[in-house]
C-alpha positions in Angstrom: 13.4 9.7 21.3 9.9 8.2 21.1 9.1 5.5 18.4 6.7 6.4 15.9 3.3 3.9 15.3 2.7 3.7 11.7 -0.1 1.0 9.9 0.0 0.3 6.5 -2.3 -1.7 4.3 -3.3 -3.2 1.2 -6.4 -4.8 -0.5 -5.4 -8.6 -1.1 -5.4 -8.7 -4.7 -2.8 -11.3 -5.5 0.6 -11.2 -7.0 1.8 -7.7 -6.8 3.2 -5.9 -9.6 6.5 -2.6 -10.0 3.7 -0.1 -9.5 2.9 -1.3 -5.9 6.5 -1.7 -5.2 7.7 2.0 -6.4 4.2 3.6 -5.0 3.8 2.0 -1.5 6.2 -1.2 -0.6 9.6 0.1 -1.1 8.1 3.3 1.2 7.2 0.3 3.8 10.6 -0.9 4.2 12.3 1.9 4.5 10.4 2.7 7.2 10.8 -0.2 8.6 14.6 -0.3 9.1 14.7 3.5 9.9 16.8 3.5 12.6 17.1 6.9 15.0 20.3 8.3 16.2 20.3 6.7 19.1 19.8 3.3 17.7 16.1 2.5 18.1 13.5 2.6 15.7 11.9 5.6 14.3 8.8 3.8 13.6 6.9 0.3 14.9 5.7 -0.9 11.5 2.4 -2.7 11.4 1.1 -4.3 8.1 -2.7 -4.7 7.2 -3.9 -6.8 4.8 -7.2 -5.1 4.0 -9.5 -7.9 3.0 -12.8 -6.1 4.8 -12.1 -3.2 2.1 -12.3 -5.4 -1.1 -16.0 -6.0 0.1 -17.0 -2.3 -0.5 -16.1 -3.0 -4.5 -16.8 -6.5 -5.2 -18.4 -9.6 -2.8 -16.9 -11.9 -4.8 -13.9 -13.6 -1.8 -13.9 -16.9 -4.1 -10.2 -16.1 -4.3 -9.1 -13.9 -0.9 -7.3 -16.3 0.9 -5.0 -17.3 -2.0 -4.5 -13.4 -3.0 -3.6 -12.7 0.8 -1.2 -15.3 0.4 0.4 -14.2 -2.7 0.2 -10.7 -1.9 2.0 -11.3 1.4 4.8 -13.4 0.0 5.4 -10.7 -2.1 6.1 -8.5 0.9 8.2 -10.7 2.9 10.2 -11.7 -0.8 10.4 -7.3 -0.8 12.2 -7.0 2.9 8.8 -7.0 5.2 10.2 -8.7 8.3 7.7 -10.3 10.5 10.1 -10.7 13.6 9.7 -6.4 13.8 6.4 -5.7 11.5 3.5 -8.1 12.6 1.2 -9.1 9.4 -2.2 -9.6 9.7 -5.6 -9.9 8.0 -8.3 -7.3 8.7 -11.0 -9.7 9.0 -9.4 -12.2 11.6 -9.2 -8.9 14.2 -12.9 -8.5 15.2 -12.3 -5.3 16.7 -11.8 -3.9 13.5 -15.5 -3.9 12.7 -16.4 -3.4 16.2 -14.4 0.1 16.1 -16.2 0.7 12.8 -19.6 0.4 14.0 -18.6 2.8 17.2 -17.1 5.4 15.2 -19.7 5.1 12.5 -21.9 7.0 15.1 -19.3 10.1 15.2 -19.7 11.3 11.9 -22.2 12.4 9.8 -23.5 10.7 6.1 -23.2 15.0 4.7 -19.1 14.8 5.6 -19.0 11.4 4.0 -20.6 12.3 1.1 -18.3 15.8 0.5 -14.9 13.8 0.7 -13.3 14.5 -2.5 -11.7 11.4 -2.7 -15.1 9.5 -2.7 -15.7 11.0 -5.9 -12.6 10.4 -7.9 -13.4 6.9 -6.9 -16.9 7.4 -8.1 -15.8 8.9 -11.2 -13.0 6.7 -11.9 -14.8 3.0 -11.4 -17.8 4.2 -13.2 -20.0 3.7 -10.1 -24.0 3.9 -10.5 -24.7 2.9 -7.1 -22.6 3.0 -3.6 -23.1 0.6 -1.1 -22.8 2.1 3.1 -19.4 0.3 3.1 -17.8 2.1 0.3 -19.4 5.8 1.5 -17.9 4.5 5.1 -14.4 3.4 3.9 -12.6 6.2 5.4 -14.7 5.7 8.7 -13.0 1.9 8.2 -9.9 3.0 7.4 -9.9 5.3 10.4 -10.9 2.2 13.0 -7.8 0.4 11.0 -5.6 3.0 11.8 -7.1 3.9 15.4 -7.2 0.9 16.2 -3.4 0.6 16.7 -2.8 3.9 17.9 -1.5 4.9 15.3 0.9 8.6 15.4 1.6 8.6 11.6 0.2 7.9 8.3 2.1 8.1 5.0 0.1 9.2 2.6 0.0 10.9 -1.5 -1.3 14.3 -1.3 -4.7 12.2 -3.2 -5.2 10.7 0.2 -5.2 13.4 2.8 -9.1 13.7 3.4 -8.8 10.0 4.1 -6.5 11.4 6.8 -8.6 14.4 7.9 -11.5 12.3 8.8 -9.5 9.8 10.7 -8.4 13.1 12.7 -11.7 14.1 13.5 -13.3 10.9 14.5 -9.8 10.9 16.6 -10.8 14.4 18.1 -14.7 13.8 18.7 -14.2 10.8 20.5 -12.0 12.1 23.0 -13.6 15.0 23.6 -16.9 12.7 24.2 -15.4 9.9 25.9 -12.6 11.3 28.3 -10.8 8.3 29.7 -11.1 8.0 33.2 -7.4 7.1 33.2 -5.8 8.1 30.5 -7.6 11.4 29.3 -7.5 10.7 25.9 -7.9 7.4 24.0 -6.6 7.7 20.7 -3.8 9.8 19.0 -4.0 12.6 16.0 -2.5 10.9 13.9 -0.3 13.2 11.7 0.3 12.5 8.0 3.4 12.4 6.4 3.7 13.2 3.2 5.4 10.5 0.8 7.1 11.3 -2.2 5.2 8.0 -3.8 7.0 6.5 -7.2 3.8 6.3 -9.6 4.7 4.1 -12.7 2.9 4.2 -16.0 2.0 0.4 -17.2 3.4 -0.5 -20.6 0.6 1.0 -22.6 1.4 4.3 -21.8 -1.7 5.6 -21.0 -2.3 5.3 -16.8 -1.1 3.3 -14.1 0.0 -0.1 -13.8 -2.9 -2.6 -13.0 -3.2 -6.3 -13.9 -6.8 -6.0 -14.6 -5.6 -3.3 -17.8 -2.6 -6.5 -18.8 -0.3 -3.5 -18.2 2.2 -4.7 -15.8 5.3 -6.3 -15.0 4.5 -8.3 -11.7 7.3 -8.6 -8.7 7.4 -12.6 -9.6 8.1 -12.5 -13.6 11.5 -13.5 -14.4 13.6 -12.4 -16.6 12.3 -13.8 -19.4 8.7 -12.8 -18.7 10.1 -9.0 -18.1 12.1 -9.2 -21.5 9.1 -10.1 -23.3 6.3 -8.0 -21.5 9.2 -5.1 -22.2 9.1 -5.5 -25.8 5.2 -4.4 -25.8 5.6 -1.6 -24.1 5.1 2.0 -25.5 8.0 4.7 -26.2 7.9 7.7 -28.0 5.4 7.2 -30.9 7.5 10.1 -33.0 10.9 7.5 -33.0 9.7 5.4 -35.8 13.5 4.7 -37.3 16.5 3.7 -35.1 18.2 7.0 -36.4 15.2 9.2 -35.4 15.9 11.0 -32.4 13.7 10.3 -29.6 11.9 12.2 -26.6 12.8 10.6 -23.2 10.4 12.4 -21.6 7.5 11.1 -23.3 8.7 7.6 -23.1 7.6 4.9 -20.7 10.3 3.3 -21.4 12.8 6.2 -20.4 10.5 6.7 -16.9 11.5 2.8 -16.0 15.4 3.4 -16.4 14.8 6.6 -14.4 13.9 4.4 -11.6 16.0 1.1 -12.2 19.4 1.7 -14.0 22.7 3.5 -12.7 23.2 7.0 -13.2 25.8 6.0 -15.9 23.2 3.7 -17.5 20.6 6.4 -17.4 22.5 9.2 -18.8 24.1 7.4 -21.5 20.2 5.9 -22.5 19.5 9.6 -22.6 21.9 11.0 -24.6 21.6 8.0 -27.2 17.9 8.3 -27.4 18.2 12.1 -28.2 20.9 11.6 -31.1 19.4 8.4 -32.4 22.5 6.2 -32.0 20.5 4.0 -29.2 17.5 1.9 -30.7 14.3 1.5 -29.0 14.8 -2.4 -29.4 17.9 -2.1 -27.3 16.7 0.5 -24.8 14.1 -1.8 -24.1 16.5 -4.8 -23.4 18.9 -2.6 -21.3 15.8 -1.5 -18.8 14.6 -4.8 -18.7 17.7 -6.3 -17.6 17.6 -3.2 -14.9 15.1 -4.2 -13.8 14.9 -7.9 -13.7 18.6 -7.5 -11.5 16.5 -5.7 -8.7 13.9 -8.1 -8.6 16.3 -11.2 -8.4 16.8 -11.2 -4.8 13.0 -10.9 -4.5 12.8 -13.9 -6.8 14.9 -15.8 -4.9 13.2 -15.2 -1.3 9.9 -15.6 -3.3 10.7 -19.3 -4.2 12.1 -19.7 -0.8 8.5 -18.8 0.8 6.4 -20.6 -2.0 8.3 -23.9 -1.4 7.5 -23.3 2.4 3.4 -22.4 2.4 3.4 -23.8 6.1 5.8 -21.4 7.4 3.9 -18.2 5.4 1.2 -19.4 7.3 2.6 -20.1 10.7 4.2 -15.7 9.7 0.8 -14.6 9.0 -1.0 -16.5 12.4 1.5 -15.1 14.8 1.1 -11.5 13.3 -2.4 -11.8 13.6 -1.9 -12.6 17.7 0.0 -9.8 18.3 -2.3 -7.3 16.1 -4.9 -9.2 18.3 -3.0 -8.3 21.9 -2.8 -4.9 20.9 -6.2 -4.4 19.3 -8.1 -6.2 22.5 -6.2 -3.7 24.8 -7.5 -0.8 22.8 -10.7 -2.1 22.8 -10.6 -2.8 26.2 -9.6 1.1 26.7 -12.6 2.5 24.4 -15.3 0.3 26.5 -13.9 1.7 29.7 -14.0 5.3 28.0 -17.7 4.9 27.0 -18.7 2.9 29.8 -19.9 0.4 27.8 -20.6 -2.5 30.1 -20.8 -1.2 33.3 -23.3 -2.5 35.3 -25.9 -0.1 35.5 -24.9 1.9 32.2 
């Protein structure tokens, strides 16, 4: 059975919190250690950190290096294993905005411009103005992917036109540039649908994001998840320990749903609905939850902090094999649009 190419990314900002570890990380390590019947692995896991991307929101980088660093101690802490999954920063592959600029010449500003996910982002940041970049994201996100060959990209529903486009650019080139060798250049990638974890942050009101002071971060200890846990929202109608309460509508509730036992979670249920079980003590039993998943990650976290020489020494190596493989690709695309010869 063949092994799978899949490249996954994040923006560098920084310590990560629960909602990046229930919407994308946990996904990442999973697929990771999939292993196929036959004992190999179902995918080759490759890990981006996406620092070109920040720069089609904000050009402030006064902080990118350190949030790179933090952000990818967090995914070694969460199981990311460098020996299998090379790490590497966008910006330290230059083929990534070579790619870019190629395929930036295979689709047109009109297709950009009617991706529906460009305008939830539009609408959602409150955006009077777009810079190229951020209207070419997708084009940059399918160079990322392209790049590496990649066969598969897990995805929410919300991101399949990312996903579309990267298939088209995938089509067009080939079908303009036939390798002389190997026919076609790049893959289709297909996307897989992920079943992503989306947590509410402790007001309630949207997701988690440290900008909103809404979160529980991968790195708080016990103590810090205890007392951020005590702020957060439940049901609004529960006013009295002896009121009965509405799981569903509590944030509180959706947290044990993901990090206590089935015993725990059916018990907090059934107290919550007859009053017996106080929001004070619902609160300390999910925090404990979920402070005893993240104590392993706490402890490999130290373990990496105390060592920023090795994190670095992780994050160099990844970026020479992302380099190997990307140079090889590139090398492929040049031959493929005869870019170079002498004479063309």
């Amino acid at each position: 059975m063949s092994t799978q190419r899949i490249l996954s990314g994040m923006r560098p900002t920084g310590k990560l919190h629960l909602g990046h570890y229930t919407g994308a990380l946990e996904n990442w390590i999973e697929q990771q250690n999939l292993l196929q019947p036959d004992g190999t692995r179902a995918y080759e896991t490759c890990f981006l950190i996406a620092d070109y991307h920040t720069l089609t929101t904000s050009l402030d980088t006064t902080s990118i290096y350190d949030h790179s660093i933090d952000m990818l101690i967090d995914w070694l802490a969460a199981g990311v294993d460098p020996d299998i999954s090379p790490v590497f920063r966008q910006s330290q592959i230059k083929e990534h905005a070579e790619l870019f600029l190629l395929f930036s010449n295979l689709i047109t500003t009109a297709r950009l411009e009617r991706n529906p996910t460009l305008k939830e982002q539009v609408r959602d940041l409150n955006m009077e103005s777009m810079v190229y970049g951020h209207l070419g994201y997708p084009v940059l996100q399918a160079a990322d992917i392209l790049l590496y060959k990649g066969n598969i990209v897990p995805v929410g529903e919300d991101q399949l036109p990312h996903v579309e486009i990267t298939r088209e650019i995938s089509r067009k080139f080939n079908i303009h540039f036939p390798h002389p060798v190997l026919g076609e250049v790049f893959p289709e990638p297909a996307p897989k649908i992920t079943k992503f974890s989306r947590l509410l942050g402790l007001d309630g009101k949207t997701k988690m994001s440290k900008s909103l002071g809404n979160t529980i971060l991968l790195s708080d200890t016990p103590e810090e998840v205890a007392a951020k846990m005590r702020n957060a929202v439940t049901d609004t109608m529960k006013v009295r320990r002896n009121d009965p309460g509405r799981p569903e509508v509590c944030t509180v509730f959706s947290y044990h749903q993901r990090f206590s036992s089935p015993d725990t979670l059916a018990s907090v249920e059934a107290g919550c609905r007859a009053g017996s079980l106080g929001c004070v003590d619902c609160k300390k039993m999910c925090a404990a939850a979920i402070s005893a998943e993240l104590a392993p990650m706490l402890e490999k976290r130290r373990h990496f902090e105390a060592r920023p020489e090795l994190v670095r020494e992780i994050l160099l190596e990844g970026e020479s094999k992302a380099r190997r493989i990307a140079s090889q690709t590139m090398t492929e695309v040049r031959q493929a649009m005869r870019l170079g010869e002498q004479g063309a």
